[in-house]
C-alpha positions as CSV (number, residue, x, y, z in Angstrom):
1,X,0.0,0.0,0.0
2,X,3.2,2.4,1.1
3,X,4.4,3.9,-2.7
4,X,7.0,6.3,-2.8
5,X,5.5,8.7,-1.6
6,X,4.5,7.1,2.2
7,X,6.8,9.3,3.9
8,X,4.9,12.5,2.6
9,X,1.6,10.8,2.9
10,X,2.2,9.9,6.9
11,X,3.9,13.4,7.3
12,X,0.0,14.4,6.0
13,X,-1.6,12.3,9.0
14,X,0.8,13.2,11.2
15,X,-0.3,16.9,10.6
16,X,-3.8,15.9,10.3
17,X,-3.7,14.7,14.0
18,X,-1.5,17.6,15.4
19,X,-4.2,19.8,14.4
20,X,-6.7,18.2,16.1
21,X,-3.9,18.5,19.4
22,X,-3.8,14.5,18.9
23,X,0.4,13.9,19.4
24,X,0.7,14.0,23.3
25,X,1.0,12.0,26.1
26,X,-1.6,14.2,28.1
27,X,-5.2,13.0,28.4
28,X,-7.3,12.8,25.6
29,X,-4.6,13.9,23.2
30,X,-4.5,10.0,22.0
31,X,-7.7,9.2,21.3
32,X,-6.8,8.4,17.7
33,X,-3.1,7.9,16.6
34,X,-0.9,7.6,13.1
35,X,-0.5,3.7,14.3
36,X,-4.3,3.5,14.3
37,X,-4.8,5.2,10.7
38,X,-1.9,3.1,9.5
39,X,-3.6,0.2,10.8
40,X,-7.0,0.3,10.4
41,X,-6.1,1.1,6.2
42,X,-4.3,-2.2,6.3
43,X,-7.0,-4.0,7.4
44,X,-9.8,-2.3,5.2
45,X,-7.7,-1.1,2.0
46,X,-6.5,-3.0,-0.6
47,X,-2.9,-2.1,-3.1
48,X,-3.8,0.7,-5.2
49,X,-1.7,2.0,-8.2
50,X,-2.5,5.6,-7.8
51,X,0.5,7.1,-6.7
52,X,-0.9,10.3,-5.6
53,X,-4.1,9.7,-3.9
54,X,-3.2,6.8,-1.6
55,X,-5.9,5.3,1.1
56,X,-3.9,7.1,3.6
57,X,-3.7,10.6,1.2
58,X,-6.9,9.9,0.6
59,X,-8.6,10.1,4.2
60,X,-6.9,13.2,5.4
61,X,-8.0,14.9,2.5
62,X,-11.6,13.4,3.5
63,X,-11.3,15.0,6.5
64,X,-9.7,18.1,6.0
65,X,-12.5,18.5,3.5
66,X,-15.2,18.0,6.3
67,X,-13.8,20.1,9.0
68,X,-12.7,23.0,6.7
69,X,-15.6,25.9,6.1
70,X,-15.6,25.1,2.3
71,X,-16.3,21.4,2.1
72,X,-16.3,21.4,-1.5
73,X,-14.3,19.1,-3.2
74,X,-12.3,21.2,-5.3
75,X,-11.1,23.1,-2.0
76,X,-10.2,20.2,-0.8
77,X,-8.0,19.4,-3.7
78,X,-6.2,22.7,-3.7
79,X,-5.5,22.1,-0.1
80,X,-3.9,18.9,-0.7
81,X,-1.6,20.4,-3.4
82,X,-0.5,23.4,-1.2
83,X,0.8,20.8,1.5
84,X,2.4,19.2,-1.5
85,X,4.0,22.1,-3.2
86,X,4.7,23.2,0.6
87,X,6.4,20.1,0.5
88,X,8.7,19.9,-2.6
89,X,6.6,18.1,-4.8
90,X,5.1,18.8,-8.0
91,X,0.9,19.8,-7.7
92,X,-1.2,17.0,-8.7
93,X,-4.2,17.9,-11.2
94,X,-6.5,20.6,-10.1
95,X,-9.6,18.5,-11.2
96,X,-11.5,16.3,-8.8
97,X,-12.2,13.2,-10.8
98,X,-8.9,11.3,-9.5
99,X,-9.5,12.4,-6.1
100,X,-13.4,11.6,-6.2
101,X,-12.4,8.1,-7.8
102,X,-10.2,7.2,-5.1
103,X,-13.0,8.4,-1.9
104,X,-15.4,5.7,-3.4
105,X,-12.3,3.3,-3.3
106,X,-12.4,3.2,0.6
107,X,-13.7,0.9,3.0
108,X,-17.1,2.5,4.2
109,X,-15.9,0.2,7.5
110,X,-12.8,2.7,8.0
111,X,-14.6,5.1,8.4
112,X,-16.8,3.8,11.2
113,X,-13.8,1.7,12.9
114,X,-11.9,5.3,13.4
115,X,-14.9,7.2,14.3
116,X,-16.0,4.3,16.7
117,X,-12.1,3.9,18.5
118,X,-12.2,7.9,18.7
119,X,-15.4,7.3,21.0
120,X,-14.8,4.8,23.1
121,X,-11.1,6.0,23.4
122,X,-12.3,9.2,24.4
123,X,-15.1,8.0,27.2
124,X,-12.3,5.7,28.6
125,X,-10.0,8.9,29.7
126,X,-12.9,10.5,31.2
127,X,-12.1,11.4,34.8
128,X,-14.5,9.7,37.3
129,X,-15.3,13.3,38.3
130,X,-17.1,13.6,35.1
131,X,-19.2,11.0,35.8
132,X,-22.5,11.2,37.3
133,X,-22.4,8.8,40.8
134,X,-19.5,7.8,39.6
135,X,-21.4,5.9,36.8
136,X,-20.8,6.8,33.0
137,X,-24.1,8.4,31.3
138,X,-25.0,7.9,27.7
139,X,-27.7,9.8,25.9
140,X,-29.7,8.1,22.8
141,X,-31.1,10.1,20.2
142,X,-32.6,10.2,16.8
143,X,-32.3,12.5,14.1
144,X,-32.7,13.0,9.6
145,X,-30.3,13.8,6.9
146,X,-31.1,14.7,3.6
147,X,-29.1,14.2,0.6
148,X,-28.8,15.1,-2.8
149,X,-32.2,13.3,-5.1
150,X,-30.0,11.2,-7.0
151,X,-32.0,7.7,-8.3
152,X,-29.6,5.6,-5.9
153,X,-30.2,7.6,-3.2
154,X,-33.7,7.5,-3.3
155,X,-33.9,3.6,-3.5
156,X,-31.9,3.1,-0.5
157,X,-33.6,6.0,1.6
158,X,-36.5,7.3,0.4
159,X,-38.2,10.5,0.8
160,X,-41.1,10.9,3.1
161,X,-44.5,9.7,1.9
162,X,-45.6,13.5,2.3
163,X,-43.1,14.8,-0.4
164,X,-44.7,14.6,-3.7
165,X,-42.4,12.7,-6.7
166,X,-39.4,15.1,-8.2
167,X,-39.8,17.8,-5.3
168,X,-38.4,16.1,-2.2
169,X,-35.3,14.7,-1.1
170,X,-34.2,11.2,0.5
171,X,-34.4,11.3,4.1
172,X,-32.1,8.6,6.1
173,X,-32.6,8.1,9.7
174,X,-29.5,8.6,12.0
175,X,-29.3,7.4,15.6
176,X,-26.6,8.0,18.3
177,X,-25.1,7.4,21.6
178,X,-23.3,10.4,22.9
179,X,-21.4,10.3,25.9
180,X,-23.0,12.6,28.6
181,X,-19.9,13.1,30.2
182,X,-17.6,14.5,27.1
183,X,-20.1,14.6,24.2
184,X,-18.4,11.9,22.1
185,X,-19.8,10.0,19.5
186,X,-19.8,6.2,20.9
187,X,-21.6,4.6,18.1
188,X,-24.2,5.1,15.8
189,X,-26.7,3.4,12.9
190,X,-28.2,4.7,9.9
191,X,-31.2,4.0,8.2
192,X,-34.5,4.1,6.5
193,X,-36.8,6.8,7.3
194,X,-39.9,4.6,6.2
195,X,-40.9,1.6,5.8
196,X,-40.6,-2.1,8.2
197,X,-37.5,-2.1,10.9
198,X,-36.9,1.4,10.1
199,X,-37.5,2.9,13.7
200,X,-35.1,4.5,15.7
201,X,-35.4,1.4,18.6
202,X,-34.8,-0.6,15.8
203,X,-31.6,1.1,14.6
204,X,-30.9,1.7,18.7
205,X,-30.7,-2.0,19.1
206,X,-27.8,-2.1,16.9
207,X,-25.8,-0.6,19.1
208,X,-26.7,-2.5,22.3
209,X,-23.2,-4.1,21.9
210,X,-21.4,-0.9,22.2
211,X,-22.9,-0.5,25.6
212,X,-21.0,-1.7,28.9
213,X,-22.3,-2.8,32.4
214,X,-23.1,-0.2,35.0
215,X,-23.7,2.1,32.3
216,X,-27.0,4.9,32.6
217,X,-29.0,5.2,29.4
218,X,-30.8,8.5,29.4
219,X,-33.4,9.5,26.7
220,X,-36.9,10.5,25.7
221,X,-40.2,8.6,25.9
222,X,-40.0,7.1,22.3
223,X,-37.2,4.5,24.3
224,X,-39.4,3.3,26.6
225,X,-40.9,0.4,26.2
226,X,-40.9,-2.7,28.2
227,X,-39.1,-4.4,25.5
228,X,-36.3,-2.2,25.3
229,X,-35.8,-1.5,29.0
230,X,-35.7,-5.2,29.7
231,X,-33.0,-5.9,27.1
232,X,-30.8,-2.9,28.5
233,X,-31.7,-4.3,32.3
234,X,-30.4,-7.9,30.8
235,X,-26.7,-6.2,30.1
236,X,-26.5,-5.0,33.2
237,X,-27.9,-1.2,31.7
238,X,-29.9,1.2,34.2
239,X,-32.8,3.6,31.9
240,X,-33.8,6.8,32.9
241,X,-36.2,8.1,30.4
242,X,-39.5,10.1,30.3
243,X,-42.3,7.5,30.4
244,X,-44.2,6.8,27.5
245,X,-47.6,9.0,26.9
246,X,-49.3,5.8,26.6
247,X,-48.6,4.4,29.9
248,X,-51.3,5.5,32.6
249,X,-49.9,7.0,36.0
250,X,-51.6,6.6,39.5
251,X,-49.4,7.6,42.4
252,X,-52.1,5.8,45.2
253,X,-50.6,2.4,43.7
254,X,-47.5,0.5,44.1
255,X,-44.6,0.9,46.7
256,X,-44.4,4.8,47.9
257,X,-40.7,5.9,48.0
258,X,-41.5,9.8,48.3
259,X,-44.0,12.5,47.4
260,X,-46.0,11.5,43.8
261,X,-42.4,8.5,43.7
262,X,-43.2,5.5,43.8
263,X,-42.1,1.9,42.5
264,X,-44.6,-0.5,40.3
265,X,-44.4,-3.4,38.1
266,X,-44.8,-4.0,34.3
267,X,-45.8,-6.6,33.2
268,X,-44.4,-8.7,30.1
269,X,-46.6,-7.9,27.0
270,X,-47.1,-10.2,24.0
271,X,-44.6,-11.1,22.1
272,X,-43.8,-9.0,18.8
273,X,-43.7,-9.2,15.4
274,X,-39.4,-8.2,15.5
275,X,-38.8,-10.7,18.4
276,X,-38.0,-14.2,18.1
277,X,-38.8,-16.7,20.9
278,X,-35.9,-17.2,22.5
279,X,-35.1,-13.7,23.2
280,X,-38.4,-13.2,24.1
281,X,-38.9,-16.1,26.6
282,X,-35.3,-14.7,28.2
283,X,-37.1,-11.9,29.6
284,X,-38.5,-11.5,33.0
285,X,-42.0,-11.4,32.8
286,X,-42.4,-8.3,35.3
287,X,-40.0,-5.7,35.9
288,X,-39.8,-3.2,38.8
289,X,-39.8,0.4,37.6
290,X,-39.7,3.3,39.4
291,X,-42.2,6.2,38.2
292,X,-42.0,10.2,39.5
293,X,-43.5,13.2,38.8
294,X,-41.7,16.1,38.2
295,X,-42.9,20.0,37.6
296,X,-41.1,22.4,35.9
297,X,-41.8,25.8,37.5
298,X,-40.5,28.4,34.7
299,X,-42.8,30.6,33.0
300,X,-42.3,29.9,29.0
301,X,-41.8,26.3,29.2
302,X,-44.4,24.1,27.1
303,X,-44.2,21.0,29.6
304,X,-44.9,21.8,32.8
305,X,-45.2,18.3,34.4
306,X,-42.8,15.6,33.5
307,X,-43.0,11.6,34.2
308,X,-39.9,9.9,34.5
309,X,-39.3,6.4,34.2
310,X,-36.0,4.6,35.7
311,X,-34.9,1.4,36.6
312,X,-32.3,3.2,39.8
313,X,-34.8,1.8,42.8
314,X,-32.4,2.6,45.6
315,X,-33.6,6.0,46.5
316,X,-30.8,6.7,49.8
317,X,-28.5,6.9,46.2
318,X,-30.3,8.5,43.9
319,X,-32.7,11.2,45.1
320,X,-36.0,12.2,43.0
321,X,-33.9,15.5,42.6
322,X,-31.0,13.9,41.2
323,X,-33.0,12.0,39.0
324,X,-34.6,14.8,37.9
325,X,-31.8,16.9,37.0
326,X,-30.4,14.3,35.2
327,X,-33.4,13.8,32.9
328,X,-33.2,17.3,32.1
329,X,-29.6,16.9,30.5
330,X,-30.8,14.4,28.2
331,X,-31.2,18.1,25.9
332,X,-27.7,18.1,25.6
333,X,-28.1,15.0,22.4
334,X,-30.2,17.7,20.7
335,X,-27.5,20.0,21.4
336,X,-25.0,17.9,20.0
337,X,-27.2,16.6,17.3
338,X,-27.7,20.5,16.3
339,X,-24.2,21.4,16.1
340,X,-22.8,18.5,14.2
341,X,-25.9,19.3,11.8
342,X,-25.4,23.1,11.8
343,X,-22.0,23.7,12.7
344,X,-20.1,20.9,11.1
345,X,-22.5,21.4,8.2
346,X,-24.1,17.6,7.9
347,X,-27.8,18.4,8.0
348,X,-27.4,18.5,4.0
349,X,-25.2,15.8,3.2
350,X,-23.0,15.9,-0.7
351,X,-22.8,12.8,-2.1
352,X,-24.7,11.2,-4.6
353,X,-24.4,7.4,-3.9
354,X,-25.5,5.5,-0.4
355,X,-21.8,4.1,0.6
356,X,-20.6,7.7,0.2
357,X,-23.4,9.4,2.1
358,X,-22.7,6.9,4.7
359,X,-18.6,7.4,4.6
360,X,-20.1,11.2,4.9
361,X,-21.6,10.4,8.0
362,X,-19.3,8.6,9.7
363,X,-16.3,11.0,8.4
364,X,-18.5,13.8,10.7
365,X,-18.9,11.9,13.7
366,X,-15.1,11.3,13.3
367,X,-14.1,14.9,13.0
368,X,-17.0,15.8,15.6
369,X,-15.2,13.2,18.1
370,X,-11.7,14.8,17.5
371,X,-13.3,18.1,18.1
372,X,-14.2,16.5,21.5
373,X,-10.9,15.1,22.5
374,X,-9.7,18.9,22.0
375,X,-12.2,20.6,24.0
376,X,-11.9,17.4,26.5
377,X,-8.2,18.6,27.0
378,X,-8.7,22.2,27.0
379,X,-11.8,21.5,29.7
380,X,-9.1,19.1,32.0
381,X,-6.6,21.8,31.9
382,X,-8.2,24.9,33.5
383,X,-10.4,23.4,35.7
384,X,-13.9,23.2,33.6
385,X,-16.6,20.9,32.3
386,X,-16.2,20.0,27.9
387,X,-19.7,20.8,27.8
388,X,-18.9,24.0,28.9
389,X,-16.5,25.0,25.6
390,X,-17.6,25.7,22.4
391,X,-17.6,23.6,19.5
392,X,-17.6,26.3,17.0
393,X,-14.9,28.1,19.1
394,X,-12.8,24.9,19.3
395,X,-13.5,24.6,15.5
396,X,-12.2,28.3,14.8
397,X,-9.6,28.3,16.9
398,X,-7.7,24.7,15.9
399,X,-8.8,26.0,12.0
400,X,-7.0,29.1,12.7
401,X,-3.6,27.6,14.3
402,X,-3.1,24.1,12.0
403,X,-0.3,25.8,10.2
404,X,1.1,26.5,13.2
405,X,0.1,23.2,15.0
406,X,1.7,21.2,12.5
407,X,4.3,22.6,11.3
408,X,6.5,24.3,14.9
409,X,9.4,22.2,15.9
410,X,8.9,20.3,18.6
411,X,10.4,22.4,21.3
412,X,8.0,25.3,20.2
413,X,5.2,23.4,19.4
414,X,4.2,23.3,23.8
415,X,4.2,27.0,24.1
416,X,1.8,27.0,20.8
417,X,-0.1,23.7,22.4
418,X,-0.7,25.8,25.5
419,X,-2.4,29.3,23.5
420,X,-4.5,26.8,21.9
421,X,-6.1,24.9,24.7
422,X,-6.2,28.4,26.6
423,X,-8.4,30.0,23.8
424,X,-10.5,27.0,23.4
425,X,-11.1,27.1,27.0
426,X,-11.7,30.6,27.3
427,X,-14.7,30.0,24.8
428,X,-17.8,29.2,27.2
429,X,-21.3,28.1,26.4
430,X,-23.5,30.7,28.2
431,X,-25.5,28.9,31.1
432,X,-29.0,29.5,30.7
433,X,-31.1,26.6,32.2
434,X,-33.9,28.8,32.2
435,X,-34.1,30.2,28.2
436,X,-37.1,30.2,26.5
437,X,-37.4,31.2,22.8
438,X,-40.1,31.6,20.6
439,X,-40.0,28.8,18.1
440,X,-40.2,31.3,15.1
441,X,-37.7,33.5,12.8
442,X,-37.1,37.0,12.2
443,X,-35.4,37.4,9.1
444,X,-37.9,36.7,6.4
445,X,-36.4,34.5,3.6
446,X,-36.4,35.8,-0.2
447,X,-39.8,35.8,-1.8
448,X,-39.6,33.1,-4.5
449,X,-42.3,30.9,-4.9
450,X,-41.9,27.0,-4.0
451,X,-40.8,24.4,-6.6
452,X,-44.6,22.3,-6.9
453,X,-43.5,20.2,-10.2
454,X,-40.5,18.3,-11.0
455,X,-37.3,20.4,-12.3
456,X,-37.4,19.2,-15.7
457,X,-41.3,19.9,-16.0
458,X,-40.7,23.8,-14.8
459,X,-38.3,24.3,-17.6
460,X,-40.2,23.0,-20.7
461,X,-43.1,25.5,-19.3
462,X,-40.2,28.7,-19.3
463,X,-39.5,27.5,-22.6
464,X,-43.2,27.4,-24.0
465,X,-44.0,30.8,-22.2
466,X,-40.7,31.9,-23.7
């Protein structure tokens, strides 16, 4: 796989990672190393013959492509030959066939392996004082994509039933598991938006085997159902999640642990469609849950009561307080659902085939994790949470400071390590608990009418009226 040109190609990783702050021996600043690019391409990548745009060559300009403001492909090949003239070497072609080519040539599983390693990497250096009762917290959430309305596209993730023919877009279901603690990625499944299997428990129980023991799934009342907390309860998995609108509440039944607290038992339902026998004759056929109310006292707010659901019984531990507060950071996975969507640009993805929207997708959560491990290390060096730095500041500041980042000699490169983390730590997210907005915009968008018939169809009309 090496060519000739390996040595330029791993001086391209190296300053890939350095950028990211991901050269050290300090915490989080190893969450992903050269060794484990190196690796992971020999695995997952064949020999190629192109003696420019390598496997290796090839993912860093992936991912300089994603993280950089322009994400265009032809930006990305400029890029790539300003490190090369920077370098010595001659400039490859400007054009973006070769480089294009050789992005659909890689392993979709690369992609995922290093974006999954950068997670759990990242959640195993987390400090115990990051955890919540000294138990590790991980938020599930669901979101969409769109993508360009190419024929493939469509077939493998169609566009809502609502969206006539020609006028919408394919929509593909994304779910994650965020760490609570440093806002990692720690795995994640795509989808269907429609059609049988394609729900977001569905896609959640995918990643039931990146879950460990002792663990505390937090999420929203979509998640709980009696089959899904009795599979996480059969790992070893605690829930805390708002209780589903169907389920009826009466607070004069069960065991009383505190005011409108109390403990009950579900019972096991028939078995469905998705389950086969033997899992479903493994499960207990009642579980104890324990059900409270909570209000929520701020004027503006559209819920004011909220049920929550958890399988933590031992109330001397975990208070209805604690509980409480810990159901309301399950916002923080819309949060970080929002920026990787906003700020690292992915709510409308580029590519025109499946295996390259999905390589899109992981290639974000990648860069979105390295992001992390950066504001994790500026957070652990002045004394403050990673969910208190910015991601747009952290992406600003390493954006601004990669020449500098990768290219200082060693002895300097400290001093330069040490303005960075500084800045990125000096860039807080405002606390407002309380904020209330109105869910509507002020600046009105241009007045052009909405596209009601396919492309094609609106031209031949222009051309008739013409």
């Amino acid at each position: 796989m090496m060519h000739s040109i390996g040595r330029t190609a791993m001086a391209q990783v190296q300053s890939l990672l350095c950028g990211f702050l991901q050269d050290g021996a300090f915490p989080f600043s190893a969450v992903l190393t050269v060794q484990d690019i190196v690796d992971r391409i020999s695995q997952t990548c064949g020999e190629t013959c192109d003696r420019i745009f390598t496997p290796v060559v090839t993912l860093c300009t992936f991912l300089s492509q994603i993280h950089s403001d322009d994400p265009s492909c032809r930006a990305a090949v400029a890029r790539l030959n300003a490190t090369r003239v920077a370098q010595g070497l001659a400039p490859c072609s400007p054009l973006t066939g070769g480089y294009c080519k050789a992005r659909q040539r890689l392993a979709e599983s690369l992609f995922y392996d290093l974006m999954y390693q950068s997670g759990q990497q990242l959640q195993q250096q987390v400090p115990p004082a990051w955890h919540w009762h000294g138990r590790a917290v991980k938020i599930v959430d669901g979101s969409g994509v769109s993508m360009p309305d190419t024929e493939a596209n469509q077939e493998a993730y169609p566009q809502p039933g609502s969206q006539k023919p020609g006028l919408g877009f394919p929509v593909a279901r994304l779910v994650v598991v965020f760490s609570l603690a440093c806002g990692a990625v720690l795995a994640a499944a795509v989808g269907r938006s429609k059609g049988p299997q394609s729900s977001e428990l569905m896609l959640f129980h995918r990643l039931h085997a990146a879950l460990e023991r002792d663990d505390v799934i937090l999420a929203d009342r979509f998640y709980c159902s009696y089959w899904e907390v009795a599979l996480l309860q059969g790992q070893g998995i605690d829930i805390v999640m708002r209780l589903h609108q169907r389920r009826q509440v009466d607070f004069r039944g069960g065991r009383r642990v505190g005011r409108e607290d109390h403990v009950v038992s579900w019972t096991k339902p028939k078995r469905p469609a998705w389950m086969d026998e033997a899992t479903y004759a493994g499960l207990p056929a009642t579980m104890a849950i324990r059900v409270l109310r909570v209000c929520v006292p701020q004027r503006g707010f559209r819920t004011r009561v909220v049920l929550v659901a958890t399988t933590l019984l031992a109330v001397q531990v975990y208070s209805k307080e604690d509980l409480a507060g810990l159901y309301r950071a399950r916002w923080h996975a819309e949060l970080d659902l929002r920026s990787i969507k906003q700020t690292m640009q992915m709510d409308v993805l580029r590519c025109k085939t499946p295996a390259m929207v999905r390589k899109e997708i992981w290639g974000h959560l990648l860069v979105y994790n390295l992001l992390c491990a950066a504001m994790a290390q500026a957070a652990l060096a002045h004394g403050v949470m990673p969910r208190q730095v910015s991601l747009q500041g952290t992406r600003q500041t390493l954006t601004a400071f990669h020449s500098l980042l990768g290219q200082r000699p060693s002895t300097a490169r400290a001093r330069v390590v040490s303005i960075v983390l500084s800045a990125i730590a000096s860039h807080r997210v405002g606390t407002r608990p309380d904020r209330y907005e109105p869910r509507a915009c002020k600046r009105r968008p241009k007045p052009y009418p909405l596209l009601r018939v396919p492309r094609q169809q609106a031209r031949v009309r222009l051309a008739i009226a013409a």
